[in-house]
N, C-alpha and C positions, 0 to 999 in steps of 0.2 A: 504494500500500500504506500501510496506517497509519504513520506513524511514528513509533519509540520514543524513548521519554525514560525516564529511571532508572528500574528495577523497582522499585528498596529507595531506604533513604535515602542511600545510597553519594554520589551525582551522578554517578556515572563513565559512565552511559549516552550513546548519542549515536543519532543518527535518519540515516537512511539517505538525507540532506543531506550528512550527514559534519560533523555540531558538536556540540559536546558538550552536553549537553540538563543543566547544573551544579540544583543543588538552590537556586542564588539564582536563584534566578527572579527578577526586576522588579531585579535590584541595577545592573542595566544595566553600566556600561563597566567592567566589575572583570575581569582574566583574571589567569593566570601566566603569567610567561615561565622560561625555562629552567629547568633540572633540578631548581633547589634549592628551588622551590616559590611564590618569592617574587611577593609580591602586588604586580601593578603597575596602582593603579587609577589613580592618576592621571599616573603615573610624569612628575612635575614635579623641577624641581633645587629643591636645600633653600630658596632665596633665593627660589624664585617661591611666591607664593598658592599655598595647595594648591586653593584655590576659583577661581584665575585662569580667566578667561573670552575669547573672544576669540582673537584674535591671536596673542597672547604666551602665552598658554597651550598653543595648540597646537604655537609654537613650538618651548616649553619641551620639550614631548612627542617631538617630533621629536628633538630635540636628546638628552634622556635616553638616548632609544631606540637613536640613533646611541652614544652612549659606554658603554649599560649601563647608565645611574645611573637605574634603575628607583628609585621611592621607595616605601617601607611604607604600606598605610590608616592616616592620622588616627584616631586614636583614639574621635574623633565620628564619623568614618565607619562604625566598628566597633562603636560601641552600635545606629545606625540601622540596622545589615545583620541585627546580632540582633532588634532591633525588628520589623523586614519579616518576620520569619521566623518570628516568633512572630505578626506580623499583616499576611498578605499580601494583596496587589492582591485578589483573590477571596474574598466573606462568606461563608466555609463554613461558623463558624460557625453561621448561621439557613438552612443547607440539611440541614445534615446527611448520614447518611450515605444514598449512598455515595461522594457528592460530598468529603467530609470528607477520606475515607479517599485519593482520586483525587488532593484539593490536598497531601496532605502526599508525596505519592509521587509530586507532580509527573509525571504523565502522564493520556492520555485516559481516559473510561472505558470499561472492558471490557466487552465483549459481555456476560457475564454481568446485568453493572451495570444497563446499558440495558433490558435484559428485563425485569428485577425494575423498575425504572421506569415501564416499557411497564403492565406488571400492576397495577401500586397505581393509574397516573394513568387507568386504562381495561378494562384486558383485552384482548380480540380480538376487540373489536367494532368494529375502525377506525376510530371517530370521532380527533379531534383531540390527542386526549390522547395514545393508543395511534402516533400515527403522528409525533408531537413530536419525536422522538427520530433520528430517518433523516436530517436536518440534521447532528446531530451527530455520525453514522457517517460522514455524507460530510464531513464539516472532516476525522475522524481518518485515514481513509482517501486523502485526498487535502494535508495539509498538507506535504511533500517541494513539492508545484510548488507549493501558493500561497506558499510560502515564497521560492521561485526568481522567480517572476512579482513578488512583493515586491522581492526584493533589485534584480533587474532596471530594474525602476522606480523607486525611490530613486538606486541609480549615476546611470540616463539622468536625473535630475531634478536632482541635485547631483553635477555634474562633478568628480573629482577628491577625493571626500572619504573614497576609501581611498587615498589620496597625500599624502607627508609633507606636513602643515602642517592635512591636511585631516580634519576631527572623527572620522572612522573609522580614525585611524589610530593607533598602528600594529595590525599585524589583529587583536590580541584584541579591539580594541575595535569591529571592524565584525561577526567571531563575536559578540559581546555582543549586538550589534542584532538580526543574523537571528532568536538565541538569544531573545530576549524577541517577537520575534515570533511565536513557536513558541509562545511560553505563551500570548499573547496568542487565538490560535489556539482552542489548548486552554481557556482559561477561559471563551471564549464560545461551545464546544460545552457546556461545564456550564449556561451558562446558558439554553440553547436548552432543552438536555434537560428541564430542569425549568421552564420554560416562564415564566422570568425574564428577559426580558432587557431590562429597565429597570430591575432591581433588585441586579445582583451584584457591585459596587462596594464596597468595604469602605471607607469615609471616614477612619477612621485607615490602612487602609494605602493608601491614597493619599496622606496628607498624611506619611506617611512616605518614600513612594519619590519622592516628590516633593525631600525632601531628597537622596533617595540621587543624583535625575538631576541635579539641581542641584552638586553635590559635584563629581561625575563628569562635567559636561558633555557629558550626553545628548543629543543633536541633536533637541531634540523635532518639528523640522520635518520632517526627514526619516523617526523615526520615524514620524509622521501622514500622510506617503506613504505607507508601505509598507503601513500599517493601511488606507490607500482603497483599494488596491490591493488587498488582503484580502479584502474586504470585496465590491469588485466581482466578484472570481474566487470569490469562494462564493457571491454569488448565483447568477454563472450556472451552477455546478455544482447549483443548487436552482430553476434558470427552468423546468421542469417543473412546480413545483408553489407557486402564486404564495402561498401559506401561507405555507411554507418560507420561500422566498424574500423574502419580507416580515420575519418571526422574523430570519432570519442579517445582515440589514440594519438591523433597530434594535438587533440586541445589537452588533454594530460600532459603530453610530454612539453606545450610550451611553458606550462603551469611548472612542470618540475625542473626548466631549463633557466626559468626566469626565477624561482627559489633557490635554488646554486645559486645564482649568481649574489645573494645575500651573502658569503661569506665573502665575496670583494668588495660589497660596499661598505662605504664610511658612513 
């Protein structure tokens, strides 16, 4: 079944994985813990790097976690989160609507959507244009398992790293990963749809969440599992129709070509 993410701008939606599908898309390891709201992105003690890396970073994480001493976003972390959010991962910008409308409400697009798509890019005459579009029915429809098939493979490939010390942890921050998976998901049914998919890259917001993962010590290695993993579980849900299937594989692969390249930027 499709799976949801926020109708409105609330974030309080969640998809039928059971994670909360939050309105920061791409801000990667930022959750709350307990009742009073509090932001624990990187939840380091006052003394460590809030950018520490490494070892001792996770350390630190563990160690917060175990006494409570969650720590507040940096202030720098907090201009880039508004940053991302006024320019995210996905060029909606130069697609317009009704893609536009899709990125800011952070969910698939609707039936509705895709028809009105189908008709500008074709009609009902089945050529290419008209049939563009049934890729990204089957991403929205089936993102719950590629997401599971994801998580699955990331654990079995790095042992341990929803276990204290290890970069997933503690769970908000392996929720964070699935969670930007889910967008990642979603952003490249927009670009399928509209028959981009070497183009839907935003270069400021990339070199934006670039900071954010950076901050946050985002595991971009095991992100880029979960994204092959993606990637190979929608093709074969598209080995029918080797088009498709071709489309769902380079809009993957520019997603995972333009994620590398976070470790060269500043």
């Amino acid at each position: 079944s499709r799976g949801e993410g926020p109708r409105n701008g609330s974030g309080e939606g969640k998809s039928r994985f059971g994670l909360p599908m939050a309105m920061m898309g791409f801000v990667g390891m930022v959750g709350r813990v307990d009742g009073n709201q509090r932001w624990a992105a990187l939840v380091c003690q006052r003394e460590v790097d809030p950018g520490a890396t490494g070892e001792g970073g996770r350390a630190a994480r563990s160690e917060a976690v175990r006494l409570g001493q969650a720590s507040v976003i940096p202030d720098s972390a907090r201009r880039w989160i508004e940053e991302q959010v006024a320019r995210p991962l996905f060029d909606h910008f130069v697609f317009g609507l009704p893609y536009s409308r899709a990125e800011i409400e952070k969910r698939f697009l609707t039936e509705e959507e895709l028809a009105a798509i189908e008709k500008a890019e074709g009609g009902e005459d089945g050529n290419y244009g008209t049939r563009a579009s049934w890729p990204a029915r089957k991403l929205a429809a089936h993102v719950d398992e590629l997401i599971t098939s994801a998580r699955l493979e990331v654990l079995s490939t790095f042992p341990g790293i929803e276990q204290p010390g290890g970069a997933l942890y503690p769970e908000f921050r392996s929720e964070a990963c699935w969670r930007d998976l889910w967008h990642f998901v979603r952003i490249v049914s927009y670009a399928i749809a509209a028959q981009r998919t070497t183009q839907f890259v935003n270069p400021e917001g990339l070199r934006i969440m670039s900071k954010l993962y950076r901050a946050f010590e985002v595991p971009l290695d095991a992100l880029l599992c979960g994204i092959e993993t993606l990637k190979l579980r929608a093709v074969d849900l598209n080995a029918e129709d080797p088009h498709a299937a071709s489309s769902v594989a380079t809009a993957f692969d520019h997603l995972t070509e333009s994620l590398n390249s976070i470790r060269s930027l500043v």
